[in-house]
C-alpha positions, 0 to 999 in steps of 0.5 A, a space after each residue: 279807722 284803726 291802723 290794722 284797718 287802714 293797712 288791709 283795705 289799702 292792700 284790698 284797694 289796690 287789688 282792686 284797681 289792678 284787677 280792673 286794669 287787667 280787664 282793660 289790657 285784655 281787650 287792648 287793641 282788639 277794638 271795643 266794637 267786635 261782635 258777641 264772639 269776641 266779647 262772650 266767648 274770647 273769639 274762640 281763641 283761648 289756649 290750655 293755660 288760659 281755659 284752665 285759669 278761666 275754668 278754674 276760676 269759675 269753679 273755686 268761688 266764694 263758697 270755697 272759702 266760705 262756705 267750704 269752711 262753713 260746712 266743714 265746721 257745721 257738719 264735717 264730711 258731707 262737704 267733700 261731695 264738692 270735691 267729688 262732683 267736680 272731679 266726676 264732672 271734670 271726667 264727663 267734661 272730656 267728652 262732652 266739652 269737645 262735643 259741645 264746642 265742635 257742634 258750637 263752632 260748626 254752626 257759628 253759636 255762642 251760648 247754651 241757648 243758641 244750641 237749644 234754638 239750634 238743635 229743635 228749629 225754634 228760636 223762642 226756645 232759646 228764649 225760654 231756655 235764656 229765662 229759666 237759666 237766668 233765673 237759677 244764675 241769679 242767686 249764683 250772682 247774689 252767692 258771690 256777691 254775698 261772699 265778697 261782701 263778708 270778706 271785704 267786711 271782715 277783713 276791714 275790720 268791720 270798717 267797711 259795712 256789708 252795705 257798701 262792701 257789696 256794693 264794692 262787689 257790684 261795682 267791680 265786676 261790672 266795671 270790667 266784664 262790660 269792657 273786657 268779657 270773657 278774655 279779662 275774665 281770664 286774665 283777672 283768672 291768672 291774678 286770682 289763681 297765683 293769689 288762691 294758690 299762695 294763701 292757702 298753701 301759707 294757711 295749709 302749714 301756718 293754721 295747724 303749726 300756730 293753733 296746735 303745734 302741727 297736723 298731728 296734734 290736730 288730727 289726734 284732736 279731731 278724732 277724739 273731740 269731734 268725731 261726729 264731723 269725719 262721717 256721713 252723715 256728719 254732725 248735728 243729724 243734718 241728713 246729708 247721708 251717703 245716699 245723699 252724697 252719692 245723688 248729689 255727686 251724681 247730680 251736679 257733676 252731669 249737671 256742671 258740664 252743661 251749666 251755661 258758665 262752663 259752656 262759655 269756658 267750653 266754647 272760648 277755647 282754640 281746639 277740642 285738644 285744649 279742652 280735653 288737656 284741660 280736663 285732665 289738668 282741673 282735677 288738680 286744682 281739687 286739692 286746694 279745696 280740701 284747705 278750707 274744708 280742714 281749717 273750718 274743722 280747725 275752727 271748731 276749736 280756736 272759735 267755738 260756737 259760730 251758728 247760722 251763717 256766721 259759720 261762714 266766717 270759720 277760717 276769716 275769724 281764723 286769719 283776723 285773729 293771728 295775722 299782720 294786717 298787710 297779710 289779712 288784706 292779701 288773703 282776702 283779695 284771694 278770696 274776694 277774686 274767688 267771688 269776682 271772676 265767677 261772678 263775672 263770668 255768671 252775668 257775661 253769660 246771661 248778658 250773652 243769653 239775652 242778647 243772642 236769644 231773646 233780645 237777637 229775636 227783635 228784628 233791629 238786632 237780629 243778624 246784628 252781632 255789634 247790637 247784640 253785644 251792646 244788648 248784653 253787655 246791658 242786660 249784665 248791668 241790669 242783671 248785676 243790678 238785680 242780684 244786688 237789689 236780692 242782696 240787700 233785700 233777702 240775703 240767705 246763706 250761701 251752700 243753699 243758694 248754690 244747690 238751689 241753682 244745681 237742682 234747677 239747672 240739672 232740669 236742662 240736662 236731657 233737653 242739652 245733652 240727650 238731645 245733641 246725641 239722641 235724635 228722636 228726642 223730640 221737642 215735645 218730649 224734651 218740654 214736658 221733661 223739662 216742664 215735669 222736673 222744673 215743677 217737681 224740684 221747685 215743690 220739693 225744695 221750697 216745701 223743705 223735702 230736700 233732700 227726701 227719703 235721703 235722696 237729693 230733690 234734683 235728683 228726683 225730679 231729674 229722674 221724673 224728667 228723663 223719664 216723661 221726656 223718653 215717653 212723650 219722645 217715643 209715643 207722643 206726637 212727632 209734627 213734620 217741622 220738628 227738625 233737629 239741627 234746622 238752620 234758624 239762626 243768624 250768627 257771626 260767621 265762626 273763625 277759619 280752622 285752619 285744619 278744616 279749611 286747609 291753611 296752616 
């Protein structure tokens, strides 16, 4: 190992065993026997700052630093649709974070799939809903995974191989999302935020002033040399067009509030009021996204001819190249974080899913908030366990991964959202719905027609899905027992509200 090697993985190491102590403080003293609640969703007791960093960190993943760049040095201006889906969402997300929470903390619910269950009367549709998502959130968990294997690989100066750096991956989240749930996520969220935040306002100034003598120069050059990459629909004919762009920012950002991550964020937190602050002040972390978009650009000219996946590495071959070791390593921490608080938040929420929803439904567990908690903090480390195995076994880029889970997702919008505010949307209607899009969107994109007629295919077959599912709502059958909000469910009993019950 050279010494450039030894100095960025020390650094890397050491990142490490902090952020898994920070993990264990979370927890300290609120007892490692709680129930689901305290363990998935913080016992509802985060404030604005904690919900911001929390929410924050799950949406600036891996993809930020390498796919974001990745993107920008393929095709160029298609990858601000990422800044545009979010922003709407964030918008969409004031209205329908509060609504979410209240209706969770009403009825005592912890997960996505405890609202399902909830609102149509039928615990195995918690269950079926807890699959589905599941399998949309694996590759989310392999995406991360991937991406902190690359960077742990490249910033050890190839010392460290992919194998064992996603093991690495693996291992640390593990470690402390099984302790810690969703509080140390928030936590390891304040380290990473203060960590994102410093290296990319350094290589905001540092990429432009060391390559090109200032903005000005590179921008002068850009427009000259590359202008494909400043329009849609980019460079290469990639198809990702304004239609495209449009569909797309439509799509994920209805579909970003109701993805069962952000749902957990929703649902940890102390007030509606909380919620809706935070969804003023996330839009701000928005501007960090446009740094790795343009040193991908920058890229293009310091490190031609990246192709496939290596395009990933844009702004790591950027920073290797021209940095001291020490500070190679704390960038990559930044980015390596940007991996683990998400991914850690991905599987406590599909440990969560299966212990409430579809291993809550075996009668040992059922009622039993402490069982189901050691159920799911099992099923994270199956589902870790899992994604690593697809890892190693069929690795693949990491924006496709990322739309695949969108598209599948968007799928459950009606069935969530349209159900909580629509009440003649009866089961029937919301499965078939369901049924039409989840079959549509799997045809269009594993048969490489995404997008079609320039339209993104989760778009599509979301419009196919609203569609059966008003019909078979309106003219379909309508059986006696299809009660919306029936009480099925045993749940731990929610906190006191302090402005419902009358204390202060």
């Amino acid at each position: 190992m050279s010494g450039d090697s030894a100095v960025a993985t020390a650094v890397f190491g050491g990142f490490m065993v902090l952020t898994v102590a920070l993990g264990l403080l979370a927890v300290r003293g609120r007892g490692a026997g709680g129930g689901i609640t305290e363990w998935s969703v913080g016992g509802r007791s985060l404030g604005t700052v904690m919900i911001w960093v929390l929410m924050a960190g799950e949406g600036y993943t891996s993809f930020s630093y390498l796919g974001a760049a990745g993107w920008g040095y393929n095709f160029g201006a298609p990858v601000l649709y990422v800044i545009a889906y979010l922003s709407c969402g964030y918008a969409i997300g004031y209205v329908v974070g509060p609504t979410l929470w209240s209706y969770a903390r009403e009825h005592g619910l912890v997960s996505i799939t405890d609202m399902v269950a909830h609102r149509y009367g039928r615990p195995w549709l918690g269950a079926l809903v807890a699959v589905l998502a599941t399998v949309c959130l694996l590759p989310y968990i392999q995406l991360q995974i991937t991406g902190m294997g690359v960077v742990v690989s490249t910033i050890s100066y190839g010392a460290i191989s992919l194998d064992w750096a996603y093991f690495i991956a693996f291992a640390v989240t593990t470690a402390f999302v099984v302790v810690s749930g969703l509080r140390g996520s928030a936590w390891v969220s304040v380290l990473k935020d203060v960590l994102v935040i410093g290296t990319l306002a350094f290589l905001a100034v540092y990429v432009p002033v060391h390559y090109f003598d200032g903005y000005g120069p590179f921008l002068d050059r850009l427009v000259a040399e590359k202008p494909q990459w400043l329009t849609l629909s980019g460079h290469g004919g990639s198809g990702l067009g304004g239609t495209w762009f449009a569909t797309t920012s439509f799509l994920n950002s209805l579909t970003v509030v109701i993805f069962p991550t952000t749902v957990a964020g929703y649902l940890g937190a102390r007030s509606a009021d909380a919620l809706r602050r935070n969804a003023v002040l996330l839009p701000f972390y928005n501007v960090l996204l446009f740094v790795p978009m343009l040193l991908g650009l920058a890229a293009l000219f310091v490190v031609p001819g990246l192709t496939g996946a290596g395009s990933n590495l844009a702004l790591f071959k950027l920073v290797v190249d021209s940095l001291p070791a020490w500070l190679v390593g704390l960038v990559g921490v930044a980015a390596a974080l940007s991996s683990i608080v998400p991914m850690a938040v991905f599987m406590l929420v599909i440990g969560t899913m299966w212990g409430r929803s579809v291993l809550g439904l075996v009668p040992a567990l059922h009622g039993r908030p402490r069982r189901q908690r050691f159920a799911a903090q099992t099923v994270v480390v199956a589902a870790g366990t899992l994604a690593l195995a697809l890892t190693y076994a069929a690795p693949n880029t990491l924006v496709r991964l990322s739309l695949i889970s969108y598209e599948g997702m968007a799928q459950l919008v009606p069935m969530i959202l349209l159900g909580l505010v629509w009440r003649k949307l009866t089961l029937w209607g919301a499965l078939s719905g369901l049924a039409v899009g989840g079959v549509l969107v799997c045809a269009l994109v594993f048969n490489g027609h995404d997008p079609l007629w320039g339209v993104n295919a989760g778009a599509l077959a979301l419009g196919a899905n609203l569609v059966v599912a008003l019909a078979v709502s309106l003219l379909g059958p309508k059986p006696a027992d299809d009660r919306p909000d029936a009480e099925v469910l045993a749940h731990d009993p929610p906190p006191a509200d302090p402005a419902v019950s009358g204390r202060a």
